[in-house]
MIDOSE-1310 file (N, C-alpha, C; in nm, 2 decimals, decimal comma, always signed):
residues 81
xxxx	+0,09/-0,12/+0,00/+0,00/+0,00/+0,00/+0,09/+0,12/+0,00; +0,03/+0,21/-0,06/+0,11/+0,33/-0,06/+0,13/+0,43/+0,01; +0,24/+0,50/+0,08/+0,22/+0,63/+0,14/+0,07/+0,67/+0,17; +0,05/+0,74/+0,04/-0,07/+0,86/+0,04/-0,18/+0,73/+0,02
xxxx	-0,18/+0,64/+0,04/-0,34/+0,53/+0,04/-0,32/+0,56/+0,21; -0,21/+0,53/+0,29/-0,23/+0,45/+0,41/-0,28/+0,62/+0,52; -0,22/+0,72/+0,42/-0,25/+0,79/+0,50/-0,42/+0,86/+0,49; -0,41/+0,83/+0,40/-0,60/+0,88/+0,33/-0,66/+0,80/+0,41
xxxx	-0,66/+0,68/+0,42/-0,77/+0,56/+0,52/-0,72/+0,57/+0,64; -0,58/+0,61/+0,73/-0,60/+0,71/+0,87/-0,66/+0,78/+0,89; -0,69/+0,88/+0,81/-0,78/+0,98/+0,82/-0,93/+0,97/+0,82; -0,97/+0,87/+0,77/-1,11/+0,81/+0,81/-1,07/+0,72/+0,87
xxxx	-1,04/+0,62/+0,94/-1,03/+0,58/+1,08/-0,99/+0,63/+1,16; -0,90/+0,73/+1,18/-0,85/+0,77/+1,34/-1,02/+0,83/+1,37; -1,08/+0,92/+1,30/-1,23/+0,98/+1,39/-1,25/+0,88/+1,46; -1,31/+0,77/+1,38/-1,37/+0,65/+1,39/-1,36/+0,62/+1,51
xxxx	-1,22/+0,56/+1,54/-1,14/+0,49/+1,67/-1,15/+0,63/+1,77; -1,15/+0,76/+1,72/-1,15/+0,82/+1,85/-1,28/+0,85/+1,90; -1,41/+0,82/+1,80/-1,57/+0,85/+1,86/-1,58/+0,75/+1,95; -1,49/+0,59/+1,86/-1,53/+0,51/+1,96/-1,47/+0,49/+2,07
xxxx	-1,36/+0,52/+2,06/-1,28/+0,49/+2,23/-1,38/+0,62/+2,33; -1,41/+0,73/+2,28/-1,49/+0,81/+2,36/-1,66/+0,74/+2,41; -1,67/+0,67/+2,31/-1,81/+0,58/+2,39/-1,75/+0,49/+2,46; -1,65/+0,42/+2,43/-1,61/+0,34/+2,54/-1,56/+0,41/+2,69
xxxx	-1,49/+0,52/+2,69/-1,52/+0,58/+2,80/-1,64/+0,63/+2,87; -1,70/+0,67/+2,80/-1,87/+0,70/+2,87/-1,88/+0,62/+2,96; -1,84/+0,46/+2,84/-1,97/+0,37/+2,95/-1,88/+0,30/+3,07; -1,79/+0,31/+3,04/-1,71/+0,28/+3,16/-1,70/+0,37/+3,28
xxxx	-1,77/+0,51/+3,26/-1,76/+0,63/+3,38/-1,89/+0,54/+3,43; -2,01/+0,53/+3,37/-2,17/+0,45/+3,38/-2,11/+0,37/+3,50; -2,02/+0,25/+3,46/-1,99/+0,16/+3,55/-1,93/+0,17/+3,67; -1,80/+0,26/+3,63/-1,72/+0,28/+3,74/-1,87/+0,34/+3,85
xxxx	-1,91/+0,41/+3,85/-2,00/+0,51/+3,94/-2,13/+0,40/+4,00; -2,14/+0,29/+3,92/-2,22/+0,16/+3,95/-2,13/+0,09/+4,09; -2,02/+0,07/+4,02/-1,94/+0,01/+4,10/-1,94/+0,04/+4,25; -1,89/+0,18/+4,23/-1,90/+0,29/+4,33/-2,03/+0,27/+4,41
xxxx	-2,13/+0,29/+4,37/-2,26/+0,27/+4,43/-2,27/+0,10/+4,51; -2,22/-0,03/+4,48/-2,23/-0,12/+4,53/-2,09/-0,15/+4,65; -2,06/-0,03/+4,70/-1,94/-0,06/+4,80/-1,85/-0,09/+4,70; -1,82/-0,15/+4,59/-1,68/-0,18/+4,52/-1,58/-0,12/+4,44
xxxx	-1,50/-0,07/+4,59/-1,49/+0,05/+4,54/-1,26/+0,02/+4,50; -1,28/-0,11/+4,48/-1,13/-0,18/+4,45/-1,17/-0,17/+4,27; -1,28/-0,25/+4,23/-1,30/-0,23/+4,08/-1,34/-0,08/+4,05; -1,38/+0,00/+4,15/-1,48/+0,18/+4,04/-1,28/+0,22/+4,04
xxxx	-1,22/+0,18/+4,12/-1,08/+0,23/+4,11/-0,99/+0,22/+3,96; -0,99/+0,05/+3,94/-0,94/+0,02/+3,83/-1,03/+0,04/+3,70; -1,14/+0,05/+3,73/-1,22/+0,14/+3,58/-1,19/+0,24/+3,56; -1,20/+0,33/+3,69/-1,16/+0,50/+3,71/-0,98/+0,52/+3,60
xxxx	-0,89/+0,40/+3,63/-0,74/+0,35/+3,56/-0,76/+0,33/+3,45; -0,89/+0,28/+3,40/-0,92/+0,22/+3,26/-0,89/+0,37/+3,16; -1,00/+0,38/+3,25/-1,08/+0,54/+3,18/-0,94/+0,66/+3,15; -0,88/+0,68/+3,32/-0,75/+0,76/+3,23/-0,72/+0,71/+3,10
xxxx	-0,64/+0,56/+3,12/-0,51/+0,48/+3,04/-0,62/+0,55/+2,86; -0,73/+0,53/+2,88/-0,79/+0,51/+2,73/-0,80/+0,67/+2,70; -0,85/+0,78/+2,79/-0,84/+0,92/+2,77/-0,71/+0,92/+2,69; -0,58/+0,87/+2,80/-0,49/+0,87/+2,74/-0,40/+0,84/+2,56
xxxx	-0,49/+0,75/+2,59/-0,46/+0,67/+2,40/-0,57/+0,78/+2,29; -0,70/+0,87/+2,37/-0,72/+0,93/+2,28/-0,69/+1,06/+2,23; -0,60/+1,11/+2,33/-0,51/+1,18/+2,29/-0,41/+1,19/+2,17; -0,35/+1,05/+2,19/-0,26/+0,99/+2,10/-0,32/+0,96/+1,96
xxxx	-0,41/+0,90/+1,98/-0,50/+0,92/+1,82/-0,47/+1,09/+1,75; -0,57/+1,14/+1,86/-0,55/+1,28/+1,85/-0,46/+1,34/+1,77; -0,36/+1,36/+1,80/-0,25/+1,39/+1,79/-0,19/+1,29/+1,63; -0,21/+1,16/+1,64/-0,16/+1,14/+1,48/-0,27/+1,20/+1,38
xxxx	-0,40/+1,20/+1,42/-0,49/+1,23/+1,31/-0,43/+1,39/+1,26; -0,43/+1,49/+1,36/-0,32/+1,65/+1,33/-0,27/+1,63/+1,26; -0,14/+1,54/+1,32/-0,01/+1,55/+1,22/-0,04/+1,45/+1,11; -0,15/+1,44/+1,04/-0,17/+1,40/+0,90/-0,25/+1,46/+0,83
xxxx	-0,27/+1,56/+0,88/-0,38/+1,64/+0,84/-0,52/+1,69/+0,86; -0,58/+1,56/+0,93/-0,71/+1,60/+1,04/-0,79/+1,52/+0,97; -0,94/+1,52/+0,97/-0,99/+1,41/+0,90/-1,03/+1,43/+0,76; -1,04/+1,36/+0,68/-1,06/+1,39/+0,56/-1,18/+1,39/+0,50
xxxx	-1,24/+1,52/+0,44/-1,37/+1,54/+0,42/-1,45/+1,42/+0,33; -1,55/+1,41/+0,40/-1,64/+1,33/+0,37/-1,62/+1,16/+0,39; -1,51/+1,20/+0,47/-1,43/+1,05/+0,54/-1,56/+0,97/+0,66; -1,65/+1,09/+0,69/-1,73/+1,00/+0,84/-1,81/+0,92/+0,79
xxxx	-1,87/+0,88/+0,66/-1,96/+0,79/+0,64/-1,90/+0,66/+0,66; -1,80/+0,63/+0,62/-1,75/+0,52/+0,63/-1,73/+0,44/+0,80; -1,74/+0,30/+0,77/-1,71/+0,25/+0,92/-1,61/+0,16/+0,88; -1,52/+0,13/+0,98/-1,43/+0,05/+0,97/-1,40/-0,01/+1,09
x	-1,34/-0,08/+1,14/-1,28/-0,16/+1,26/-1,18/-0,26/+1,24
């Protein structure tokens, strides 16, 4: 694959991967705060760890999607995984 292919289909996936790691955060705040609510408060801890570590990685998406240019128009219809 080429340079400018691999970087054209980053640019419609990184959104992608960063809408989704952002739902996956949602629902892991939902739980941790469940957790929290049932005294278990050893697991709302390591969700609360989830939740940074993955904030963290969407940053890093972030950040490559930038430095390639941002997303590419008309790129969000598509789904990929």
């Amino acid at each position: 694959m080429s340079e400018l292919n691999t970087l054209k289909k980053l640019r419609v996936l990184l959104p992608h991967w960063i809408e989704h790691n952002n739902n996956h955060i949602a629902e892991f705040g939902k739980w941790e705060n469940e957790a929290r609510t049932e005294a278990e408060e050893d697991v709302a801890q390591l969700l609360k760890k989830a939740i940074s570590d993955m904030e963290n990685g969407g940053k890093s998406l972030s950040e490559a999607l930038e430095k390639i240019g941002g997303p590419l128009e008309g790129g969000a219809g598509h789904h990929h995984h």
